[in-house]
N, CA and C atoms as a LAMMPS dump frame, in Angstrom:
ITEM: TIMESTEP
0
ITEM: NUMBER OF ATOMS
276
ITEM: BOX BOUNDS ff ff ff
-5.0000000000000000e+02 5.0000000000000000e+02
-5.0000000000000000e+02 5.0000000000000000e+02
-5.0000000000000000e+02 5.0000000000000000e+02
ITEM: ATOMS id mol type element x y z
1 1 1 N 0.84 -1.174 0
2 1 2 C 0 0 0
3 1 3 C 0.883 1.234 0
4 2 1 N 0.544 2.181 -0.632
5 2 2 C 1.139 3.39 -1.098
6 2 3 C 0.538 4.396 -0.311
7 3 1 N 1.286 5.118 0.565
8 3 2 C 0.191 6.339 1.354
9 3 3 C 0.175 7.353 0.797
10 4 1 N -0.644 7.915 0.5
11 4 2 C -1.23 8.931 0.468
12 4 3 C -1.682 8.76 -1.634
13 5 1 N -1.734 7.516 -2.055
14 5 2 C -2.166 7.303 -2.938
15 5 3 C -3.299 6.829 -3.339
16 6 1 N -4.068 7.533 -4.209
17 6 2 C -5.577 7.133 -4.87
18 6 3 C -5.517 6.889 -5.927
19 7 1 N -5.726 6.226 -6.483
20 7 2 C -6.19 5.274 -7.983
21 7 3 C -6.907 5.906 -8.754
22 8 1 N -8.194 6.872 -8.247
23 8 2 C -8.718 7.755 -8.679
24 8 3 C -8.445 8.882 -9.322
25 9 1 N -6.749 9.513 -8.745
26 9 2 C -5.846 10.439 -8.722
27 9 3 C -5.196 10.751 -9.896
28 10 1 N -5.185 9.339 -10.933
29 10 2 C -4.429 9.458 -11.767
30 10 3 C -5.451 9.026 -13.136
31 11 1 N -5.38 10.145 -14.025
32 11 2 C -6.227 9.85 -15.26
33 11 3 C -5.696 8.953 -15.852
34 12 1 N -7.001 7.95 -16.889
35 12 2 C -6.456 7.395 -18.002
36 12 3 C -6.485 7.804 -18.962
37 13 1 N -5.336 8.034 -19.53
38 13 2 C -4.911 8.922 -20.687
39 13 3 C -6.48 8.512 -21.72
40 14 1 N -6.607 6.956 -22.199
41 14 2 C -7.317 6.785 -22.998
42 14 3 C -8.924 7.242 -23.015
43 15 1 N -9.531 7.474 -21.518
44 15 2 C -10.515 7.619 -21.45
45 15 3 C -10.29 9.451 -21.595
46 16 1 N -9.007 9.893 -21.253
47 16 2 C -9.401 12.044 -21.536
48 16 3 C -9.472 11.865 -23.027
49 17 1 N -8.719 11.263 -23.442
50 17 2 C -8.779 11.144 -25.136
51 17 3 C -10.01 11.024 -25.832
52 18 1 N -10.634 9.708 -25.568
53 18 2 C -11.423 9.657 -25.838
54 18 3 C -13.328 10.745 -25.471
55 19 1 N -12.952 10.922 -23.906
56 19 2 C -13.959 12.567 -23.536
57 19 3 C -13.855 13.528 -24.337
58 20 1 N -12.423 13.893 -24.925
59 20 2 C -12.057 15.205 -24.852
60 20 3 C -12.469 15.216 -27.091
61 21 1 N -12.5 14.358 -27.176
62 21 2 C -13.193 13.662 -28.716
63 21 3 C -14.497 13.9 -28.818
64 22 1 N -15.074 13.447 -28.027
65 22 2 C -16.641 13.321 -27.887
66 22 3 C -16.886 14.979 -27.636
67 23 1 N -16.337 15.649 -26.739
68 23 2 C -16.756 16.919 -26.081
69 23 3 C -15.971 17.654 -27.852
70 24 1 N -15.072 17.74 -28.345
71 24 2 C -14.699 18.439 -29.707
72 24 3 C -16.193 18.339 -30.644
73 25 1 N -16.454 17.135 -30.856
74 25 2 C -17.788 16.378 -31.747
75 25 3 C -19.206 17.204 -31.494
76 26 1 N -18.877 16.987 -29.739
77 26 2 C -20.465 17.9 -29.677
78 26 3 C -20.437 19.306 -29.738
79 27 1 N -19.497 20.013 -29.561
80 27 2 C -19.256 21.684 -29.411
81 27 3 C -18.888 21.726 -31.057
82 28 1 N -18.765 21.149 -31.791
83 28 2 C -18.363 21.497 -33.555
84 28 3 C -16.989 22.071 -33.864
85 29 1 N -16.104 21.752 -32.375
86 29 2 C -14.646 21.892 -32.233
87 29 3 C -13.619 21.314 -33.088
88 30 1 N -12.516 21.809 -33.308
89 30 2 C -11.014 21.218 -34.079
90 30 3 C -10.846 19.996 -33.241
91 31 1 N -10.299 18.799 -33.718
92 31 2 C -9.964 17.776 -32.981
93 31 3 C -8.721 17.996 -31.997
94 32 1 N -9.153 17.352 -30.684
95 32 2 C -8.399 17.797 -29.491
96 32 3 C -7.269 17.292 -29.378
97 33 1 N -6.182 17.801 -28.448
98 33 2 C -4.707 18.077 -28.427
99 33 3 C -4.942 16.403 -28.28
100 34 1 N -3.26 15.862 -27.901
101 34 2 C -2.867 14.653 -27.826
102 34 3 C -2.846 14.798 -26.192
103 35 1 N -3.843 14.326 -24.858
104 35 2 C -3.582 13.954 -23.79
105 35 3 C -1.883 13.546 -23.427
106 36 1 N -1.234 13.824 -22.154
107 36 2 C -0.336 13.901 -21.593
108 36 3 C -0.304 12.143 -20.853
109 37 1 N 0.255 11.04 -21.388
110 37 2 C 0.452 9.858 -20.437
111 37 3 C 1.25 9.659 -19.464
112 38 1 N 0.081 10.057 -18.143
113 38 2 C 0.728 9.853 -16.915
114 38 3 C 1.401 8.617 -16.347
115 39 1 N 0.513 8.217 -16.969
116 39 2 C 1.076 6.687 -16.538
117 39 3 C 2.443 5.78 -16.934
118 40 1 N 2.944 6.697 -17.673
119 40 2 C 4.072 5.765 -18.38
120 40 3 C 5.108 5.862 -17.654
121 41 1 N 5.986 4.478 -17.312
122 41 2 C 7.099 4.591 -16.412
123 41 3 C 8.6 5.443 -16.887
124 42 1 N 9.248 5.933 -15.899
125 42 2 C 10.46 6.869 -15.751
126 42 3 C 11.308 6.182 -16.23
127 43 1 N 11.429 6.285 -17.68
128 43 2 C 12.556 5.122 -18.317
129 43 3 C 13.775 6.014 -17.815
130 44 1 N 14.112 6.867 -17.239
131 44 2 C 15.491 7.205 -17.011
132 44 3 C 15.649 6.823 -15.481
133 45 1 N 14.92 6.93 -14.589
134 45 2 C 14.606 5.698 -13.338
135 45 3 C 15.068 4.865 -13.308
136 46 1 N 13.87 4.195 -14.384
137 46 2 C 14.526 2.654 -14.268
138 46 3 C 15.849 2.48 -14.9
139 47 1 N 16.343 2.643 -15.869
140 47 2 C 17.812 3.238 -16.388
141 47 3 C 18.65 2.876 -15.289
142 48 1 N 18.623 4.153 -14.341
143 48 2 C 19.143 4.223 -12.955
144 48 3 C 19.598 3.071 -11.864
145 49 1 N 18.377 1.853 -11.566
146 49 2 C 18.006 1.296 -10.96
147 49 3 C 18.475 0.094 -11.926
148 50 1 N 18.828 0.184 -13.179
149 50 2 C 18.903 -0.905 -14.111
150 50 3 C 19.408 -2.163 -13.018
151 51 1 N 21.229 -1.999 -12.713
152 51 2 C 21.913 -3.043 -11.957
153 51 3 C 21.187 -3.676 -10.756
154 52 1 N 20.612 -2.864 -10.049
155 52 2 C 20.059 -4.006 -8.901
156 52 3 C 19.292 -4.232 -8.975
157 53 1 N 17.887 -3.986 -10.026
158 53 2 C 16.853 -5.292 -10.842
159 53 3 C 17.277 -6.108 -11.435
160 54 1 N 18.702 -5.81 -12.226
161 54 2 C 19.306 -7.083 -12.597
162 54 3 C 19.558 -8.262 -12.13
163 55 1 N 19.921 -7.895 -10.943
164 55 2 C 20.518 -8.424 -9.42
165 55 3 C 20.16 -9.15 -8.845
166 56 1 N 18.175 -8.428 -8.759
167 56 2 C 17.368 -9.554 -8.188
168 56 3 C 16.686 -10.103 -9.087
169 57 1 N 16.73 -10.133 -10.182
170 57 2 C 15.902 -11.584 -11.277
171 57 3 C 17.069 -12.298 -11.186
172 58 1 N 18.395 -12.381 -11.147
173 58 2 C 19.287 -12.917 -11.331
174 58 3 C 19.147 -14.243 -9.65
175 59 1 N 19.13 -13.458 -8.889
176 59 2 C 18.969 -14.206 -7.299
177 59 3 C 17.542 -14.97 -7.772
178 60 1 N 16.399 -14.283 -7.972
179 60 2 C 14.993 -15.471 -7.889
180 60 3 C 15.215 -16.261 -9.464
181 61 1 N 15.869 -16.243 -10.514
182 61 2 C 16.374 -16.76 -11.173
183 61 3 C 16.69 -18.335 -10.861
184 62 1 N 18.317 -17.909 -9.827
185 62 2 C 18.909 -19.056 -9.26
186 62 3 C 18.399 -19.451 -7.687
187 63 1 N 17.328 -18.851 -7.282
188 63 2 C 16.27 -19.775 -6.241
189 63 3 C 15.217 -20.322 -7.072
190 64 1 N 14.623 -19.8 -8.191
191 64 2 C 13.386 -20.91 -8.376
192 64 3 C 14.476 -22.556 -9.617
193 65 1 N 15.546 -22.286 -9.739
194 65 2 C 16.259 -23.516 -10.676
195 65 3 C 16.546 -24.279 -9.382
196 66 1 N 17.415 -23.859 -8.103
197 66 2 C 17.5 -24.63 -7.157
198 66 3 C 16.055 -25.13 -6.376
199 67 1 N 14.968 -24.529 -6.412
200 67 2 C 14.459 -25.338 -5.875
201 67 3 C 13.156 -26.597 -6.969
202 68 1 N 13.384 -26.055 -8.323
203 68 2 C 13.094 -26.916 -9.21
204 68 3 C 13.931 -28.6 -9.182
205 69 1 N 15.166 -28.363 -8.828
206 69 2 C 15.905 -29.775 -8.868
207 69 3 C 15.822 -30.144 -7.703
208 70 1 N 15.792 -29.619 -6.339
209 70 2 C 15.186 -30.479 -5.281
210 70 3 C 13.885 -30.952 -5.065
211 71 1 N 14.049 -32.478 -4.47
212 71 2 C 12.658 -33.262 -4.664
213 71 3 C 11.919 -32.195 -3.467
214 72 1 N 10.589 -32.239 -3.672
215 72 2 C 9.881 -31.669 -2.46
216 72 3 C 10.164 -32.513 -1.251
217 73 1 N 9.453 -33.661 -1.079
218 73 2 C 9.92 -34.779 -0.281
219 73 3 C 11.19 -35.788 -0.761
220 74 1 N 11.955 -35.565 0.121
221 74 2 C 13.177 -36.839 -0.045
222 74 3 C 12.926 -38.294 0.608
223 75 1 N 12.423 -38.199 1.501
224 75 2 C 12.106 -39.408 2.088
225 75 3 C 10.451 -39.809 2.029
226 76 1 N 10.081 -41 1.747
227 76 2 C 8.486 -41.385 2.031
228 76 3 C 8.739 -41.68 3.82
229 77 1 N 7.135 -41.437 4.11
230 77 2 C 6.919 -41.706 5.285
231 77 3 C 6.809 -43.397 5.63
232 78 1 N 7.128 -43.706 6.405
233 78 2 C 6.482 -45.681 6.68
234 78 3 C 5.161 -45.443 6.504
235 79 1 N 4.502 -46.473 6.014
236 79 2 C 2.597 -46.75 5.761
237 79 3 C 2.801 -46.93 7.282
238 80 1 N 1.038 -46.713 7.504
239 80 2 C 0.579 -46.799 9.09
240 80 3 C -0.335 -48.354 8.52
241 81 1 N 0.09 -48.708 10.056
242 81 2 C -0.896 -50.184 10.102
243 81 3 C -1.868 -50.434 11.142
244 82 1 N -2.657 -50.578 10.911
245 82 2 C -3.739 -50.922 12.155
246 82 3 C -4.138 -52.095 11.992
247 83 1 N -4.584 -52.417 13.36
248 83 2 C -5.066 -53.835 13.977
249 83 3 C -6.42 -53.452 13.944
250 84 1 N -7.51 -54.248 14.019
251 84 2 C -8.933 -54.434 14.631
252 84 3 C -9.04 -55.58 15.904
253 85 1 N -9.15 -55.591 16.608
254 85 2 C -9.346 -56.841 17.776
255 85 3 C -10.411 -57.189 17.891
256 86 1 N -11.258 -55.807 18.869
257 86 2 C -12.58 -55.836 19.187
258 86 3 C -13.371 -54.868 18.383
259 87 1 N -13.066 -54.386 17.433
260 87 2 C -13.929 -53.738 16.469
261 87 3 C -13.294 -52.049 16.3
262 88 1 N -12.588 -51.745 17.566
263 88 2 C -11.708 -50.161 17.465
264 88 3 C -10.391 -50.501 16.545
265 89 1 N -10.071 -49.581 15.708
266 89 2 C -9.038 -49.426 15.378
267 89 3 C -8.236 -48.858 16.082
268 90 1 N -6.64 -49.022 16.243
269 90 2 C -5.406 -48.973 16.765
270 90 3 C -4.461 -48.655 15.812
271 91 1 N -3.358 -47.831 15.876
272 91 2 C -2.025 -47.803 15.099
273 91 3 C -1.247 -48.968 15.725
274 92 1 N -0.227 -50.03 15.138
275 92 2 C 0.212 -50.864 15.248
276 92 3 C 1.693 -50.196 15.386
């Protein structure tokens, strides 16, 4: 969770585009500017940050291959055996 963040907060480019179309259409307006995409990530950021995302696909990389070649279980358990005598079952 992100504080002080709302979902609401941030337009979708496609839906002003598409309003701001409809609202040109009905007023008998020039077709409207090209909307601003907020949403698109800080490729000079991530740029930035490149080496230690590298870093960690590289680590869950070589944890999900190591734990692909280990068996889940190495050992089986012994079967359980029960007796009946007088009609209760028992572990043997």
């Amino acid at each position: 969770r992100i504080d002080g963040f709302r979902p609401g907060c941030v337009e979708n480019p496609v839906l002003q585009r598409h309003f701001a179309a409809l609202q040109a259409l009905a007023l008998g307006e020039d077709a409207p500017e090209n909307t601003v995409d907020m949403l698109r990530p800080d490729v000079a950021a991530l740029q930035e940050k490149e080496p230690m995302l590298g870093a960690w696909k590289e680590a869950i990389e070589v944890a999900s291959a190591a734990m692909a070649t280990t068996p889940a279980f190495s050992q089986k358990r012994p079967q359980a055996t029960f007796a009946s005598e007088d009609g209760s079952l028992r572990a043997v």
